[in-house]
SEGU-583169 format. One record per residue (C-alpha): residue in three letters; x, y, z negated; residue number from 1. Coordinates in Angstrom, 1 decimal, always signed. Each point is the difference from the previous one (the first is absolute). Layout:
% residues N
> zamar:xx:yy:zz:kemar
> ALA:X:Y:Z:NUM
...
% end
This chain:
% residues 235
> zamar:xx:yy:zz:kemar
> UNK:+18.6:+10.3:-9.9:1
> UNK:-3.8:+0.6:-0.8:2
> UNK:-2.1:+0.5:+2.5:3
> UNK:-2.7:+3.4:-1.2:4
> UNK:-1.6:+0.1:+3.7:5
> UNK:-0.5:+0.2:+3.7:6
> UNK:-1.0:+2.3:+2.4:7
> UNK:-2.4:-2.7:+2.0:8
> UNK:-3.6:+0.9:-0.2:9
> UNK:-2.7:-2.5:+0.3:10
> UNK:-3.1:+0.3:+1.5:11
> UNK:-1.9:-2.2:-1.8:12
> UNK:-0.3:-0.1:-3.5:13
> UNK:+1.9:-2.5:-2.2:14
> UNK:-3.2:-2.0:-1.7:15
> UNK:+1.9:-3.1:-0.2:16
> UNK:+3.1:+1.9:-1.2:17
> UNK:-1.9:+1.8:-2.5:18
> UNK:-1.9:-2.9:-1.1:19
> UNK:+3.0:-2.0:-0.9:20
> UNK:+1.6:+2.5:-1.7:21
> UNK:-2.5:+0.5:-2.2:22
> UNK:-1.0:-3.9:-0.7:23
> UNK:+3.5:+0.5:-1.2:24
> UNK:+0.1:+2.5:-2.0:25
> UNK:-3.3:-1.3:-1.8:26
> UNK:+2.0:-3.4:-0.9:27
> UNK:+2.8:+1.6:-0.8:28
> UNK:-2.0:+1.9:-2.8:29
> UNK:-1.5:-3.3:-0.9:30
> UNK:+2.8:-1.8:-0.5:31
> UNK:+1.3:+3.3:-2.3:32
> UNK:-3.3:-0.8:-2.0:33
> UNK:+1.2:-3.2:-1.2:34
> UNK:+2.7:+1.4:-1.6:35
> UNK:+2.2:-3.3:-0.9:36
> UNK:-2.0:-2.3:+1.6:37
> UNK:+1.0:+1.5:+3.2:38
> UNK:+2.5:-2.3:+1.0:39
> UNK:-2.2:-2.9:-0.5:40
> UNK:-2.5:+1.2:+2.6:41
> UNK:+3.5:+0.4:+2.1:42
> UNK:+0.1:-3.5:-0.3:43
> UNK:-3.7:-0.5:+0.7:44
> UNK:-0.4:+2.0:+2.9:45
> UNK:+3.3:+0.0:+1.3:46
> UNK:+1.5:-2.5:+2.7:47
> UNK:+2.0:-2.8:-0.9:48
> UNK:+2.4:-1.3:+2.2:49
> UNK:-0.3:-3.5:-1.9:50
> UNK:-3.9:-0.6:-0.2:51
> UNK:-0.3:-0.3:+3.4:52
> UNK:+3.2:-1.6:+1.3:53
> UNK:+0.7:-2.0:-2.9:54
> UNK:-3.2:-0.2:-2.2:55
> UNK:+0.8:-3.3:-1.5:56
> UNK:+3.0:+1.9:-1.6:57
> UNK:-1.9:+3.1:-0.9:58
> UNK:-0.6:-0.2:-3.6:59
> UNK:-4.1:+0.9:-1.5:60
> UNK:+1.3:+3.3:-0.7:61
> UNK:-0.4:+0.8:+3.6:62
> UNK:-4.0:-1.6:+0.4:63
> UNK:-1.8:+3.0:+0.7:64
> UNK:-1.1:+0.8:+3.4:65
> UNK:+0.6:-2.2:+3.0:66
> UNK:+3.4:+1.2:+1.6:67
> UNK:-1.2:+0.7:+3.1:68
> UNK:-2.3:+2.4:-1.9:69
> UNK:+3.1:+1.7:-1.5:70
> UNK:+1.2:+0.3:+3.2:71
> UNK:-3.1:+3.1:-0.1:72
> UNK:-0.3:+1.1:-2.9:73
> UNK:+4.1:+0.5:-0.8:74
> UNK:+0.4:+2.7:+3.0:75
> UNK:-2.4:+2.1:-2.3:76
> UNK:+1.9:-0.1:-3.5:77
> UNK:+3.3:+1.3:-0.8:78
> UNK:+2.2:+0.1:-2.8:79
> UNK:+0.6:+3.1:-1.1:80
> UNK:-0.7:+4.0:+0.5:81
> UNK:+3.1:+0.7:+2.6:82
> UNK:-1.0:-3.6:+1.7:83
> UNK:-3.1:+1.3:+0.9:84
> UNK:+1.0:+3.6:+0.7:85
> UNK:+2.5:-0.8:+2.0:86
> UNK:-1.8:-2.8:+2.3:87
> UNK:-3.3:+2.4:+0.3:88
> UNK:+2.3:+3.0:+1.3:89
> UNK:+1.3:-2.1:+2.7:90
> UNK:-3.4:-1.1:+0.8:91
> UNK:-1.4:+3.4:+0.0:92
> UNK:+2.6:+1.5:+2.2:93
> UNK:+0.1:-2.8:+2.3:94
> UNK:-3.2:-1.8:+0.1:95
> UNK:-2.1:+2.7:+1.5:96
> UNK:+1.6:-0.4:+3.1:97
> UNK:+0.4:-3.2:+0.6:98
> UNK:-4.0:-0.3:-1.2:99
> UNK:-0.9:+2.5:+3.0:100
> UNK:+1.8:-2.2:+2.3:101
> UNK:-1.7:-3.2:-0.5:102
> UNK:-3.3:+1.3:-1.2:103
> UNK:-1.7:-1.0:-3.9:104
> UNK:-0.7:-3.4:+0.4:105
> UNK:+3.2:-1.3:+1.9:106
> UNK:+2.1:+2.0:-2.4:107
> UNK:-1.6:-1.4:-3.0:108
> UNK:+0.8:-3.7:+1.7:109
> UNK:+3.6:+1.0:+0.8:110
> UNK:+0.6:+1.3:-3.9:111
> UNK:-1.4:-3.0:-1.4:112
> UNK:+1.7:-2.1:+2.8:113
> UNK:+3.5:+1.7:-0.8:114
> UNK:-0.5:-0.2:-3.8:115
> UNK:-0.7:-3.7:+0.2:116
> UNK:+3.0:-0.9:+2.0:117
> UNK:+2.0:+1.6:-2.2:118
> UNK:-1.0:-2.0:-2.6:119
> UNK:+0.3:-3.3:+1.7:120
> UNK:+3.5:+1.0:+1.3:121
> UNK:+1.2:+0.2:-3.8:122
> UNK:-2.0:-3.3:-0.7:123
> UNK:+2.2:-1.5:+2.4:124
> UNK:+3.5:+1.8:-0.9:125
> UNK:-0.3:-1.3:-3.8:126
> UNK:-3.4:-2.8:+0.2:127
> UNK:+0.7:-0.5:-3.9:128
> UNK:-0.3:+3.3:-1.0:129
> UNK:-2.4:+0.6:-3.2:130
> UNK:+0.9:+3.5:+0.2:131
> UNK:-3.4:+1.9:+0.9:132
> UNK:+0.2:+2.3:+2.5:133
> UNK:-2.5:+3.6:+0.2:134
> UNK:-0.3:+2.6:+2.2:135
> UNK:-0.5:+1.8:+3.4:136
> UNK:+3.7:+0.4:+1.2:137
> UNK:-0.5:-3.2:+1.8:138
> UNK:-2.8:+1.4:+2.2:139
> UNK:+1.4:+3.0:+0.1:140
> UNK:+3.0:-1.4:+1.6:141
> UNK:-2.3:-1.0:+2.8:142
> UNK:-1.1:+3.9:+0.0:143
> UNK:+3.6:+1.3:+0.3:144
> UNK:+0.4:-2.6:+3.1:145
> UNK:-2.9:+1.2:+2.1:146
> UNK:+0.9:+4.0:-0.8:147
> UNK:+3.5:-0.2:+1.2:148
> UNK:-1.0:-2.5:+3.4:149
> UNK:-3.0:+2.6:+0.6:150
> UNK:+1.6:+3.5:-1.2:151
> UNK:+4.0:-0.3:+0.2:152
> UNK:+0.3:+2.9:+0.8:153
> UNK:-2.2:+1.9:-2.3:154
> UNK:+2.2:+2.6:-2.9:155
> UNK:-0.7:-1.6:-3.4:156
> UNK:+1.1:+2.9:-3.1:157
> UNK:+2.3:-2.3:-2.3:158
> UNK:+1.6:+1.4:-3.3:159
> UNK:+3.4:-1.6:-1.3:160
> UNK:+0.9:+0.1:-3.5:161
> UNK:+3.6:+1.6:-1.1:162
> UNK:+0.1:+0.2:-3.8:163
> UNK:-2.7:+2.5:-0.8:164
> UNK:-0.6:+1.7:+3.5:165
> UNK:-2.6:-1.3:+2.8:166
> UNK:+1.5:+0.1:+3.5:167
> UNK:-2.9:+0.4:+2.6:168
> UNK:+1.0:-0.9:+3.6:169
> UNK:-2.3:-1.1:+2.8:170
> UNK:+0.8:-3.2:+2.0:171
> UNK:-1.8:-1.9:+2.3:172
> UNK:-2.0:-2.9:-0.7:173
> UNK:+2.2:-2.2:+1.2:174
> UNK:+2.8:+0.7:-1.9:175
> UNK:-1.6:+0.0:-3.1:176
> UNK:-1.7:-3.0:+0.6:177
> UNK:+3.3:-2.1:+1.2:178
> UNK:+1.8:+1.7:-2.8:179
> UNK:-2.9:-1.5:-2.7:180
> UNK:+0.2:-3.3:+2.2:181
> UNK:+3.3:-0.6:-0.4:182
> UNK:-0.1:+0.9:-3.7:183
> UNK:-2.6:-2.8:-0.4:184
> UNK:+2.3:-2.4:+2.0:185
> UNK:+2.9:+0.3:-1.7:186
> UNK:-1.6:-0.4:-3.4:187
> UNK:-1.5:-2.8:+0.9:188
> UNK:+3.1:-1.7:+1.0:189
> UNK:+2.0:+0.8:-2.9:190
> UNK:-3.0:-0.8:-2.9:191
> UNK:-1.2:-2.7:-1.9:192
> UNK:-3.5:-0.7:+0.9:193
> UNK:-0.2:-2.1:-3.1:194
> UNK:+1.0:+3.3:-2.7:195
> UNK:-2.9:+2.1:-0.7:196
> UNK:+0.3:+3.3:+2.4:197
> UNK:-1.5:+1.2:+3.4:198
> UNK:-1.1:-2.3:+2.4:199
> UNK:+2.4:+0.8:+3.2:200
> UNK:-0.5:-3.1:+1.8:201
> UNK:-3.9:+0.6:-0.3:202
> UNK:+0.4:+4.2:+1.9:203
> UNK:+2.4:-1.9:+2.6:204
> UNK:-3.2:-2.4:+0.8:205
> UNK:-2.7:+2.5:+0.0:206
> UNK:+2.6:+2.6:+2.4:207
> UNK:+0.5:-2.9:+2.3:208
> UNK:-3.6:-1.1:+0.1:209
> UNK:-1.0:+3.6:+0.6:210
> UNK:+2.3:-0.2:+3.0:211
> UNK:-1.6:-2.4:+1.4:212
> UNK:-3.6:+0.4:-0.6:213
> UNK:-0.1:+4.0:+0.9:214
> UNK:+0.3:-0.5:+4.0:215
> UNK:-3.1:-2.2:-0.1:216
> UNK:-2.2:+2.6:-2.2:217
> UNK:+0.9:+3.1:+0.7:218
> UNK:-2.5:+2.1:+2.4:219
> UNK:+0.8:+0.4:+3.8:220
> UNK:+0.7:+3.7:-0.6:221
> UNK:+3.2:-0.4:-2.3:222
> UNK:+2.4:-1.7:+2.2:223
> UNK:+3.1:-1.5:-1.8:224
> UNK:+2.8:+2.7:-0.9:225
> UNK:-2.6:+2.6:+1.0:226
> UNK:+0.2:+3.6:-1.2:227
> UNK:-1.4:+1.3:-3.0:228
> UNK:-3.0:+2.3:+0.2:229
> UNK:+0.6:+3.7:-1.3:230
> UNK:-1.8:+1.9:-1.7:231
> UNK:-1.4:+4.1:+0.8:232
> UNK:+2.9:+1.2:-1.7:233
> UNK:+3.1:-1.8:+1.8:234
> UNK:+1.7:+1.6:+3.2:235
% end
């Protein structure tokens, strides 16, 4: 089930959103530019569960920045094309909202504040881990929380995959966001976080801590499980 988009105008404009999406994208060509170096600056700029819970273990190959610097700069890099696609998407479709809700600068401190709990929640599920860990999904996870406590009831336009032919339906957000929740849940209970693969445990974090953190940013005028705003066109 991939979300395409929603029918929840905002009334300010997305320059956070926008901005991270694009400090994205410009890494993600960067890190294309390096060609098979790549994964070393994966290793470089990407958090390490070990170098900061266990640093006496972490072997030199991991010196690079300090890990709570990772912590940063990993929510910007991703490993591959359909990593970043998919993970700016979500944002795109879901951040603008949540953005107008809590206003630039409170948004920009919830994203970051989401991201970073994700990566400490996998630091503490596997604290040996010298697997490096990149990308947005963590924050994003955050994102997805606040939408769905703000705007459950706003219609999201999904497609499903069968074989060859794209089903479009429309659900509300909070269907589509419990269905992805749950996804992410269940994953994480049944994988290794030691295998090389997504990092479950780290979207579970950042969801919860965007649970948590949205009811004490958000604006006065978007109460919890408020109505979405329509648009000129809707009935």
């Amino acid at each position: 089930m991939i979300p395409i988009s929603d029918d929840n105008p905002a009334r300010l404009t997305p320059a956070v959103t926008w901005l991270v999406i694009g400090v994205c994208v410009i890494v993600y060509l960067w890190e294309w530019s390096l060609g098979r170096e790549m994964n070393a600056a994966i290793f470089v700029f990407g958090f390490v569960p070990a170098s900061l819970m266990m640093p006496h273990a972490a072997p030199n190959g991991f010196a690079g920045l300090p890990p709570l610097a990772t912590i940063l700069t990993s929510m910007f890099m991703h490993g591959g094309f359909l990593h970043l696609a998919g993970n700016m998407l979500y944002l795109w479709i879901f951040g603008n909202n949540v953005e107008d809700a809590m206003g630039h600068a409170r948004f920009a401190l919830f994203y970051l504040a989401c991201g970073a709990a994700a990566a400490m929640t996998l630091a503490l599920i596997d604290p040996a881990s010298r697997l490096p860990m990149v990308g947005a999904s963590g924050a994003i996870s955050g994102v997805l929380a606040a939408y769905v406590l703000l705007f459950p009831r706003a219609r999201v336009t999904v497609i499903v995959p069968l074989g060859i032919i794209f089903y479009p339906f429309r659900l509300s957000a909070f269907w589509v966001v419990s269905f992805w929740f749950v996804l992410q849940l269940l994953s994480a209970s049944f994988s290794n976080p030691q295998q090389p693969g997504v990092a479950w445990w780290a979207h579970v974090g950042g969801f919860a801590t965007g649970l948590l953190l949205t009811p004490f940013l958000k604006s006065r005028g978007f109460p919890i499980f408020g109505r979405p705003r329509r648009g000129p066109w809707s009935r």
